[in-house]
C-alpha positions as CSV (number, residue, x, y, z in Angstrom):
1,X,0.0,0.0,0.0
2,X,1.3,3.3,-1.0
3,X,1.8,5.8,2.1
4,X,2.9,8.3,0.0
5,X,1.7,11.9,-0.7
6,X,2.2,15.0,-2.6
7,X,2.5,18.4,-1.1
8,X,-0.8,19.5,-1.4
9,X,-2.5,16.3,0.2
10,X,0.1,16.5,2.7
11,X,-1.3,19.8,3.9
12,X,-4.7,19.1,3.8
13,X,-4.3,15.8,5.8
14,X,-2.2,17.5,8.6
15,X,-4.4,21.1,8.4
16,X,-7.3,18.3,9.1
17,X,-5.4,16.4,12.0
18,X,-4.7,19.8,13.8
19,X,-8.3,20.8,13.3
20,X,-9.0,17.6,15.3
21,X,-6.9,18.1,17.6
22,X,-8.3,21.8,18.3
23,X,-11.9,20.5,18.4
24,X,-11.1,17.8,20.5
25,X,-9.5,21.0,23.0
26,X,-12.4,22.6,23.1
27,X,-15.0,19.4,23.6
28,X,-12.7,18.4,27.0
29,X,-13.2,21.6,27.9
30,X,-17.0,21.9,28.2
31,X,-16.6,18.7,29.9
32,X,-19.8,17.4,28.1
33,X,-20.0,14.7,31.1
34,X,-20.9,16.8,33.4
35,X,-23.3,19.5,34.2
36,X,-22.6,23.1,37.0
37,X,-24.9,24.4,39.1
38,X,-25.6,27.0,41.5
39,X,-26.5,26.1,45.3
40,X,-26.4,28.7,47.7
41,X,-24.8,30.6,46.1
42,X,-22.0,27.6,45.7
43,X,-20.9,26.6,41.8
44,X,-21.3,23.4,42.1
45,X,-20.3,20.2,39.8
46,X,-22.7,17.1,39.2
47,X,-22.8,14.0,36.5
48,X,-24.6,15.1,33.5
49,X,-27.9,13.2,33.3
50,X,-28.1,13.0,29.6
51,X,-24.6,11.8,29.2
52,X,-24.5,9.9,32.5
53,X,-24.6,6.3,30.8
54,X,-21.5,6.8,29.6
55,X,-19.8,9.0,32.2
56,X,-16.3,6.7,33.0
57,X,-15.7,6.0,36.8
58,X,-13.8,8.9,38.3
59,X,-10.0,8.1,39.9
60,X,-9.6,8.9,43.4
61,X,-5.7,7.5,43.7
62,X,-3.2,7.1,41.8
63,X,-3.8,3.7,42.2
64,X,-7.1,4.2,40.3
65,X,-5.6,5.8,37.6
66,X,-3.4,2.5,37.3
67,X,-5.7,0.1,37.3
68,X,-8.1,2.1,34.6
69,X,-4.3,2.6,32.5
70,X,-4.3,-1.5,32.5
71,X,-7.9,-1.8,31.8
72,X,-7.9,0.5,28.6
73,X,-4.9,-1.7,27.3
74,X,-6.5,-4.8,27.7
75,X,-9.7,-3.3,26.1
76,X,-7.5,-2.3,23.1
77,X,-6.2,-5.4,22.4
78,X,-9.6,-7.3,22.9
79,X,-11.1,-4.7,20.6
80,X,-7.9,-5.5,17.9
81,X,-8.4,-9.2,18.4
82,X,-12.3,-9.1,18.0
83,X,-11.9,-6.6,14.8
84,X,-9.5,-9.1,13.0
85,X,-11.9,-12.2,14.2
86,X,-14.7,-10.8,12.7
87,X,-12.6,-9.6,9.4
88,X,-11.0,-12.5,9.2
89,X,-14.9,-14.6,9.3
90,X,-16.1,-12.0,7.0
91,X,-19.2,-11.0,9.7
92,X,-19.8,-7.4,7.9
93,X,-23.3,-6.6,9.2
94,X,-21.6,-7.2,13.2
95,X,-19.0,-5.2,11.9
96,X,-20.9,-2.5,10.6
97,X,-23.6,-1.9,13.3
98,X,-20.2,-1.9,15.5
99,X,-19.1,0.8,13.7
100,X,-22.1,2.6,13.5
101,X,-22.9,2.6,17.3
102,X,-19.5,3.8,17.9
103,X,-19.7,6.6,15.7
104,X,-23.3,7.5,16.9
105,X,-22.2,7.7,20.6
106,X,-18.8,9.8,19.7
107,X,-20.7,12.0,17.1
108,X,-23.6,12.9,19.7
109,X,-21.1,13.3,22.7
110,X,-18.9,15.9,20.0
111,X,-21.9,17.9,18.9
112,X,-23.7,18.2,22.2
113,X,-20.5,19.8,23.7
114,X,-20.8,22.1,20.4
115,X,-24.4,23.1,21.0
116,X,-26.0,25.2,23.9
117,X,-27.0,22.5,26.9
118,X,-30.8,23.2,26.0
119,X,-33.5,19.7,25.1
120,X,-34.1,21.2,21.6
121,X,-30.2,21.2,20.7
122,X,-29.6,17.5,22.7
123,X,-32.7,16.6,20.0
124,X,-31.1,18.1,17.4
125,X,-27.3,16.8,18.3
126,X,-28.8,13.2,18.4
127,X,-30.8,13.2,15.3
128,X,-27.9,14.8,13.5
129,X,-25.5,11.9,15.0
130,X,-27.9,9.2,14.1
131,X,-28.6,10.6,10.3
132,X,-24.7,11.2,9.6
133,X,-24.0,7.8,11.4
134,X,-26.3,6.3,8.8
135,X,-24.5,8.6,6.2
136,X,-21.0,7.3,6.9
137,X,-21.6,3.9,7.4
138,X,-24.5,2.4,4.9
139,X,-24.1,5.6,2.3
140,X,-20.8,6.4,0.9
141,X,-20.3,10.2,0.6
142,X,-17.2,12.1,0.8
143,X,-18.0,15.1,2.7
144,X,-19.8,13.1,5.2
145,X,-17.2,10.8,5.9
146,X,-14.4,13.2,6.7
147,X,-16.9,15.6,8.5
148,X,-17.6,12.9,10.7
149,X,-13.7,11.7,11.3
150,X,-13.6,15.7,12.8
151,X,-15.9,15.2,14.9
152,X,-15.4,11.6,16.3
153,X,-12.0,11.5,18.1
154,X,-12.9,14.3,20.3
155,X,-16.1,12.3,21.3
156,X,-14.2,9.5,21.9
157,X,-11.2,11.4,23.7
158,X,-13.8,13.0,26.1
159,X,-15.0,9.1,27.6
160,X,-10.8,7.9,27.6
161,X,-8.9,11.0,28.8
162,X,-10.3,11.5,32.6
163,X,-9.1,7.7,33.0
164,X,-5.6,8.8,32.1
165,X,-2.9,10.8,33.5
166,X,-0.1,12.8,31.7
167,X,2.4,9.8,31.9
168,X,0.0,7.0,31.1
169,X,-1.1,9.2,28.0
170,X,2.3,8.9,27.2
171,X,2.8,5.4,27.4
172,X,-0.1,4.6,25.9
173,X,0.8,6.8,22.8
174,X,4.3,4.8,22.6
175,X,2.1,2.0,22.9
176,X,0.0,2.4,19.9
177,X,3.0,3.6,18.3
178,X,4.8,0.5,19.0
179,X,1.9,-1.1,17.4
180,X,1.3,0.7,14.5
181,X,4.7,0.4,13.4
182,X,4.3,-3.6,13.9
183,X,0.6,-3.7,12.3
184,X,2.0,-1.6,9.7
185,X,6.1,-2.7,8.6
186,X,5.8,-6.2,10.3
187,X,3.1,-8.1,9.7
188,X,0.7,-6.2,7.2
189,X,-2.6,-6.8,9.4
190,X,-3.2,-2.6,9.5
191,X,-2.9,-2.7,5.5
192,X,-5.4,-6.0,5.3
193,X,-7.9,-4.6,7.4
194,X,-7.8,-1.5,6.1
195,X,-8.5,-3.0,2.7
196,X,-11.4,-5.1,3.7
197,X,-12.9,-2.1,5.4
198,X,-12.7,0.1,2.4
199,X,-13.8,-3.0,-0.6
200,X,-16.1,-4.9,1.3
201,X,-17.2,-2.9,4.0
202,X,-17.2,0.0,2.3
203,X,-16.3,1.9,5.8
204,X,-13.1,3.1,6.3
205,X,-11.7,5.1,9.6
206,X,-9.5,7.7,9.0
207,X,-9.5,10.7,6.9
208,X,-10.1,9.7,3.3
209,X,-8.8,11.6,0.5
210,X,-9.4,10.0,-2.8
211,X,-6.3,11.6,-5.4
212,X,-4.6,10.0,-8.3
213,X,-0.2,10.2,-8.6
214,X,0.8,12.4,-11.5
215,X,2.5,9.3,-13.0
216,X,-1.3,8.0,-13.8
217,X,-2.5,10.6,-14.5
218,X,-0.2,11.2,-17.3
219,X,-1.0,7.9,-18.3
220,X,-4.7,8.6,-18.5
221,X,-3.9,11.6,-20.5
222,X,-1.7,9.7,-22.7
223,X,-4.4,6.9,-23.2
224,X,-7.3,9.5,-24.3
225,X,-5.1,11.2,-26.9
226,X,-4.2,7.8,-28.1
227,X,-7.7,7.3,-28.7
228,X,-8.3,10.2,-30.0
229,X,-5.9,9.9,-32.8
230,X,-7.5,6.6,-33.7
């Protein structure tokens, strides 16, 4: 699989990545979890209703934040080993109403942060997360799909990063790294999946930027005005 890019695709990709990583800023910061109020004249903090079903259990030691660390590993690798399984067997619809729930839940978390905390917006925030769920996974649309991909990781990173603390974040970044560069160099699963997802899924997660190399493209030219002259 060809990793690489020209200039201008370059840009876009990493203007997109920083956007996320902006967003995703701004969604920890309302702190979508959980809701302020005034008593007595006291500001004070309390589990967000709405949200409350997926509000993660709060670390009270450091011991806490350990044991959560280990737990979010382990769920990595059960969620890498259940991904190939059901990739491997070919189970699309599991895999796709997988996919869809995620990106529901992460969507609606993302875009109630973005909306003033009023009913009609959380209406509006979860029919808007269920239509471009649908959207992305069962329809195939460009705009959709990367509009989504914006909004997603900050969703997700709002249930993940209370769990974590500034070291463990580290680790857990070399961690993935560490992987990646296995999944990726070593043994080609990241490149397998990723083509399953994208011909028989027709899903894919990551940003998605459809281009053809100047070398082709030339090609193509070269082709038509062969044509042409026939």
């Amino acid at each position: 699989m060809n990793v690489k890019h020209n200039i201008k695709i370059t840009i876009i990709l990493v203007s997109m990545f920083l956007f996320t990583q902006l967003l995703g800023l701004y969604v920890l910061n309302t702190d979508p979890l959980h809701i302020t109020t005034e008593v007595n004249g006291t500001i004070q903090t309390a589990e967000n209703p709405i949200l409350s079903w997926l509000a993660p259990p709060e670390a009270q030691t450091e011991s806490d934040f350990s044991a959560y660390f280990i737990s979010i590993i382990f769920a990595f690798i059960f969620s890498i080993v259940i991904l190939f399984l059901l990739t491997r067997f070919k189970i699309d619809i599991i895999l796709k109403i997988w996919f869809f729930i995620v990106v529901v839940i992460a969507l609606f978390i993302s875009l109630y942060a973005l909306f003033p905390k009023y009913l009609f917006f959380t209406i509006i925030s979860l029919a808007s997360a269920l239509t471009l769920g649908f959207i992305k996974i069962f329809k195939r649309n460009f705009l959709v799909h990367n509009l989504t991909e914006l909004l997603i990781y900050p969703g997700i990173a709002t249930i993940f990063v209370p769990l974590l603390t500034f070291w463990s974040i580290i680790v857990l970044l070399v961690l993935i790294s560490i992987y990646d560069i296995w999944a990726v160099w070593h043994s080609g699963i990241m490149q397998k999946m990723a083509r399953y997802q994208i011909d028989k899924l027709k899903v894919f997660s990551g940003f998605f930027l459809p281009y053809i190399s100047k070398q082709l493209r030339a090609k193509i030219k070269k082709m038509k005005k062969s044509k042409i002259k026939k």
